[in-house]
TIRO-2110 file (N, C-alpha, C; in Angstrom, 1 decimal):
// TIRO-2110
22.0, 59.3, 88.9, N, 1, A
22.8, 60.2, 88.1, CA, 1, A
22.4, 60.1, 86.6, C, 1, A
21.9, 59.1, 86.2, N, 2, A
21.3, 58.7, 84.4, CA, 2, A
19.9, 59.1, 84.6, C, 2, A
19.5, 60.0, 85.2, N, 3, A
17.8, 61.0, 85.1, CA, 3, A
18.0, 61.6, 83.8, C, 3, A
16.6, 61.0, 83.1, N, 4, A
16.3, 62.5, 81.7, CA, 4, A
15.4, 63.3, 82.3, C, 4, A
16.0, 64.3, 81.2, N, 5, A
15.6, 65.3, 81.2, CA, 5, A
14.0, 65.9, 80.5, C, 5, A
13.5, 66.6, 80.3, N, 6, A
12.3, 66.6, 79.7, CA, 6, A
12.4, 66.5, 78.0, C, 6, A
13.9, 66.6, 77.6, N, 7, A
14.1, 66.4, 76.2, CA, 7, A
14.9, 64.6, 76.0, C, 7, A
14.9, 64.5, 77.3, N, 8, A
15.5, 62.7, 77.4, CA, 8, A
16.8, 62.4, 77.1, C, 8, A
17.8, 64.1, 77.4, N, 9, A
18.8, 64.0, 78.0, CA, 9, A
19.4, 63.7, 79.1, C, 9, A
20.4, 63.1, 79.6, N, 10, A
21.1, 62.8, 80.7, CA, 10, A
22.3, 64.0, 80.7, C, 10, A
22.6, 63.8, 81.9, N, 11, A
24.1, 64.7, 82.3, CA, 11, A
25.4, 64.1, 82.0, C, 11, A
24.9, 62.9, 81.4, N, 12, A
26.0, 62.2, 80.3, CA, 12, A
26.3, 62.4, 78.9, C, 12, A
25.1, 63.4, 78.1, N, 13, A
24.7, 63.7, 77.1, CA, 13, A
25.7, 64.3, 76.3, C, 13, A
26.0, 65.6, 77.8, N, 14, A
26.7, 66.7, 76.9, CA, 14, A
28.3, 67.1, 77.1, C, 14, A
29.4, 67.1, 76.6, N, 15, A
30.3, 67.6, 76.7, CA, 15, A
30.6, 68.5, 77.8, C, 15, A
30.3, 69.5, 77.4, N, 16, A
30.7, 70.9, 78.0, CA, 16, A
29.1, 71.5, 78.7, C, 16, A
29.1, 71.9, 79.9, N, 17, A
30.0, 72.2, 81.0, CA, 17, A
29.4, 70.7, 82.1, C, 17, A
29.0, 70.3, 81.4, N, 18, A
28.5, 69.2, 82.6, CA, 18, A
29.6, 68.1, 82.7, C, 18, A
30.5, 67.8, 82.0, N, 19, A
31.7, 67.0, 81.9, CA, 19, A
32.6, 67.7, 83.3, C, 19, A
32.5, 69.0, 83.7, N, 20, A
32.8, 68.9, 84.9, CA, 20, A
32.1, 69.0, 86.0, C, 20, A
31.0, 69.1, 85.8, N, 21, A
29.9, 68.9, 86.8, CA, 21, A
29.8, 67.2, 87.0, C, 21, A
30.1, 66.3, 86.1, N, 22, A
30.7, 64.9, 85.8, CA, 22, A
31.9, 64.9, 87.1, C, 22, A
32.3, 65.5, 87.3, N, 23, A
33.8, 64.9, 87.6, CA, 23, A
33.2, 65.5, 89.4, C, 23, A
32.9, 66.6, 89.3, N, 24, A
32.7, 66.8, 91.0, CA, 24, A
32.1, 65.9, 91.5, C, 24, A
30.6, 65.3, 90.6, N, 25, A
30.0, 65.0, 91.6, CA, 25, A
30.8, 63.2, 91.5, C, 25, A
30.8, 62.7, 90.9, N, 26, A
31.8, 61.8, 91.3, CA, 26, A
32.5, 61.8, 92.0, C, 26, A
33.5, 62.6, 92.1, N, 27, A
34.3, 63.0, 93.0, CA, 27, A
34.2, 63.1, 94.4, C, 27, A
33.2, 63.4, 94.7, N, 28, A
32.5, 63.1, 96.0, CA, 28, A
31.7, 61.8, 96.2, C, 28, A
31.2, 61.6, 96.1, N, 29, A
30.7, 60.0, 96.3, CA, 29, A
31.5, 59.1, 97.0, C, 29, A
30.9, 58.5, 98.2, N, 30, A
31.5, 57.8, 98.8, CA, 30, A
31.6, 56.7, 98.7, C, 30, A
30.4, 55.9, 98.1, N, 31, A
29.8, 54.6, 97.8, CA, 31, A
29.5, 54.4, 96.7, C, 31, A
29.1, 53.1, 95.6, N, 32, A
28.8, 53.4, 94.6, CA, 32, A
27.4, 53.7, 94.5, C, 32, A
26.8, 54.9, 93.6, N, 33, A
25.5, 55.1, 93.5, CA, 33, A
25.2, 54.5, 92.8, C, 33, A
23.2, 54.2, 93.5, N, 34, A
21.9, 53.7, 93.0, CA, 34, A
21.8, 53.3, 91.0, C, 34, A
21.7, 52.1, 90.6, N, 35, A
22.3, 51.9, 88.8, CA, 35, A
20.9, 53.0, 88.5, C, 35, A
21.4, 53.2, 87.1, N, 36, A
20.2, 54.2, 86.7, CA, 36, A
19.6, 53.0, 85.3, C, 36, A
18.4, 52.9, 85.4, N, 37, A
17.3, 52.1, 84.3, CA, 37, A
17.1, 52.8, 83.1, C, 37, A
16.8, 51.8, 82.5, N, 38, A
15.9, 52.1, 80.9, CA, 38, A
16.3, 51.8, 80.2, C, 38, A
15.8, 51.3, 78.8, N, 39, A
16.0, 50.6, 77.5, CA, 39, A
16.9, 51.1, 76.2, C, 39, A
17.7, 51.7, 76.6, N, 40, A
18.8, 52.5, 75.3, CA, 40, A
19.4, 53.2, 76.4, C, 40, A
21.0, 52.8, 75.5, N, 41, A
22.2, 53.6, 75.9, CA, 41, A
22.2, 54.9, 75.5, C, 41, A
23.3, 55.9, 75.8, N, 42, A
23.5, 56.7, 75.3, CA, 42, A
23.8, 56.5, 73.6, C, 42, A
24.1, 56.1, 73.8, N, 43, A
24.6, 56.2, 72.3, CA, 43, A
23.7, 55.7, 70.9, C, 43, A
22.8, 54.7, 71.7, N, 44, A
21.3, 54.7, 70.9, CA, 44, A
21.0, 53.7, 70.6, C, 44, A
22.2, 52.6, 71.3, N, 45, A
21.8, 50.8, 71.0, CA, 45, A
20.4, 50.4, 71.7, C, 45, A
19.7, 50.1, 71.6, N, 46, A
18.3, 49.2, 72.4, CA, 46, A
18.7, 48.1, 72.9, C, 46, A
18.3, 48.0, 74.3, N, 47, A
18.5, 46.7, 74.9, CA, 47, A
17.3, 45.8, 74.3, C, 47, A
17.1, 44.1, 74.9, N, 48, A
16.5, 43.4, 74.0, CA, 48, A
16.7, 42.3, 75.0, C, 48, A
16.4, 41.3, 74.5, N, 49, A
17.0, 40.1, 74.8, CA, 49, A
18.1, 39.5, 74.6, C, 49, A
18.7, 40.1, 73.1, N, 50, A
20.1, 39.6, 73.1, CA, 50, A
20.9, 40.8, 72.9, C, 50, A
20.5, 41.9, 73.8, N, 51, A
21.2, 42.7, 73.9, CA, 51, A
21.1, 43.1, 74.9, C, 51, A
22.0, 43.1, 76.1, N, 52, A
22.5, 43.1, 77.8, CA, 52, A
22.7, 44.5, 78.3, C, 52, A
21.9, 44.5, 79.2, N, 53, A
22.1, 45.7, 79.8, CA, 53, A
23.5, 45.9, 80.8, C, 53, A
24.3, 46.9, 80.7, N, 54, A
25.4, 46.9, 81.9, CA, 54, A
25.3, 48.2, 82.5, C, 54, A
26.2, 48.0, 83.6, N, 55, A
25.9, 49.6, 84.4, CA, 55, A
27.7, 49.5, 84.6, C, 55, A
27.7, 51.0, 84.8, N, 56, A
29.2, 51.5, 85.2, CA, 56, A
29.1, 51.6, 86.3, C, 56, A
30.3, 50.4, 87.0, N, 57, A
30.4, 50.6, 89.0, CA, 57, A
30.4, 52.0, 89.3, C, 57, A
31.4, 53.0, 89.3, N, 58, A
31.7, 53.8, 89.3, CA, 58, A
30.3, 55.2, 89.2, C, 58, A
29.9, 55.1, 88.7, N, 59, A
28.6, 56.4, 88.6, CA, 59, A
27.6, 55.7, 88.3, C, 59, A
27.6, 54.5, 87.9, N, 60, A
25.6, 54.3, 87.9, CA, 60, A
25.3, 54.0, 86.4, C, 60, A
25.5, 54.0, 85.6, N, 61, A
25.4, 54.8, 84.4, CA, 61, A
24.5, 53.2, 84.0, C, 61, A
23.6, 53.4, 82.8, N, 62, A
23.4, 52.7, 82.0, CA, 62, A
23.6, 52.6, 81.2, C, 62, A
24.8, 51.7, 80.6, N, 63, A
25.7, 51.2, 79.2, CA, 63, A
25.0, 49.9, 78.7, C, 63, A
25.7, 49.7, 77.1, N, 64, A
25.7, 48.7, 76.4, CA, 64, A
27.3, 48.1, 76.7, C, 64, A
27.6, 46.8, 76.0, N, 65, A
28.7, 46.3, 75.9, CA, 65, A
29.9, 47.2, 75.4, C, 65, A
29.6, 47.6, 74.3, N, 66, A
30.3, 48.6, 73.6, CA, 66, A
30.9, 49.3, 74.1, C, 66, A
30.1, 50.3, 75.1, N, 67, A
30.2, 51.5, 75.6, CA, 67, A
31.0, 51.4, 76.9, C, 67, A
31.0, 49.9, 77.5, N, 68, A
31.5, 49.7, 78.9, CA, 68, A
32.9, 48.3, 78.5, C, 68, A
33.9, 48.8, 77.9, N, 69, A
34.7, 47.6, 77.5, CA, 69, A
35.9, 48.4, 78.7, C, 69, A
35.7, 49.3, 79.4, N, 70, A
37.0, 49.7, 80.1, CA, 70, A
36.6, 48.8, 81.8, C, 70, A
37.8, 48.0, 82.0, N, 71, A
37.6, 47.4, 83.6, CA, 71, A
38.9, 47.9, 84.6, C, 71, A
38.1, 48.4, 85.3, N, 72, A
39.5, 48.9, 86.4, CA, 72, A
39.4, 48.5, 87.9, C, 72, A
40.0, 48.3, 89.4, N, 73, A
39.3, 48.6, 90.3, CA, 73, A
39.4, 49.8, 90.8, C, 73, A
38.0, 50.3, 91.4, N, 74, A
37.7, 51.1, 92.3, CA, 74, A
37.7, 51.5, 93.7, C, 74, A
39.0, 52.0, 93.7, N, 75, A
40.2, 52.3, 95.4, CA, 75, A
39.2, 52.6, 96.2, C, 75, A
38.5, 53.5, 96.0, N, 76, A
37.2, 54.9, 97.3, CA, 76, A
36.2, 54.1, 97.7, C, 76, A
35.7, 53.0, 96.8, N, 77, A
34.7, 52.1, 97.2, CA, 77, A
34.9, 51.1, 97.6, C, 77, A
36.2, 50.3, 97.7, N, 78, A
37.1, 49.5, 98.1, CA, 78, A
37.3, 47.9, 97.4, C, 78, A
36.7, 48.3, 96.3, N, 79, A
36.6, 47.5, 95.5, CA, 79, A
37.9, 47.7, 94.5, C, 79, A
38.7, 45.6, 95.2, N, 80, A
40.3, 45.3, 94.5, CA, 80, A
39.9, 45.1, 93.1, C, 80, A
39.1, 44.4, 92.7, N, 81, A
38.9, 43.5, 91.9, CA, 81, A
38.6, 44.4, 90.5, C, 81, A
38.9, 44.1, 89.2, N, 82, A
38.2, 44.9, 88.2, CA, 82, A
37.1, 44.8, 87.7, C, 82, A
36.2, 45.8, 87.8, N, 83, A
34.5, 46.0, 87.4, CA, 83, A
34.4, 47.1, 86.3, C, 83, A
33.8, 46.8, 85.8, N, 84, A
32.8, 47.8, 84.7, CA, 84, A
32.8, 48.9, 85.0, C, 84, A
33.8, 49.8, 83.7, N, 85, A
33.6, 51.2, 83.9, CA, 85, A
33.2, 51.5, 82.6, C, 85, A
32.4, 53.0, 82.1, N, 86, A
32.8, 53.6, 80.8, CA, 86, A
33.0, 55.1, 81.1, C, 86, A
32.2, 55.7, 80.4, N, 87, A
32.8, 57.2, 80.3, CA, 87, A
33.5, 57.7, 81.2, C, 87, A
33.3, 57.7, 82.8, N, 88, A
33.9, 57.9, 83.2, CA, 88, A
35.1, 57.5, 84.4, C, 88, A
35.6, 56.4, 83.4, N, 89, A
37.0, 55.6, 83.9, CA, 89, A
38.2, 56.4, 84.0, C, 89, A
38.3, 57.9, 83.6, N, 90, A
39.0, 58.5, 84.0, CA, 90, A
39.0, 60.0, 84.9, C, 90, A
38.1, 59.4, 85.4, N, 91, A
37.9, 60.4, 87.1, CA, 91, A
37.5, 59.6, 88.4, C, 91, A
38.5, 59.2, 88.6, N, 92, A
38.6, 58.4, 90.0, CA, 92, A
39.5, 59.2, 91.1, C, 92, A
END
């Protein structure tokens, strides 16, 4: 789900209209999906050595710390426990 694009956007990128294209395909997902790779967040931190890569349980995503400070558990994948979520901790 974190694939760029030929301009090295994601479907995380943009607001509108993929923020609900965000929410279906989540929404359907049974399991959690495959983490998505590579060396910068959205937001433009660089990973490093003293800077940790995290992934969002929930959609895959590849976050920095920053970006992933929300923990919840995830009911559909049956996971009690609280795990790493970010942008989209509010579509479950």
């Amino acid at each position: 789900m974190g694939a760029r694009n030929v301009d090295g956007a994601t479907m995380f990128t943009y607001e509108t209209p993929t923020r609900l294209l965000l929410f279906r395909l989540l929404d359907s997902l049974e399991r959690e999906p495959r983490w998505s790779d590579g060396d910068m967040c959205d937001c433009g931190t660089r990973f490093s050595i003293t800077v940790r890569k995290h992934h969002c349980r929930h959609c895959g995503r590849l976050v920095c710390a920053k970006c992933s400070e929300v923990t919840m558990p995830i009911a559909k994948y049956g996971e009690e426990k609280k795990v790493r979520i970010d942008l989209c901790h509010n579509i479950q």
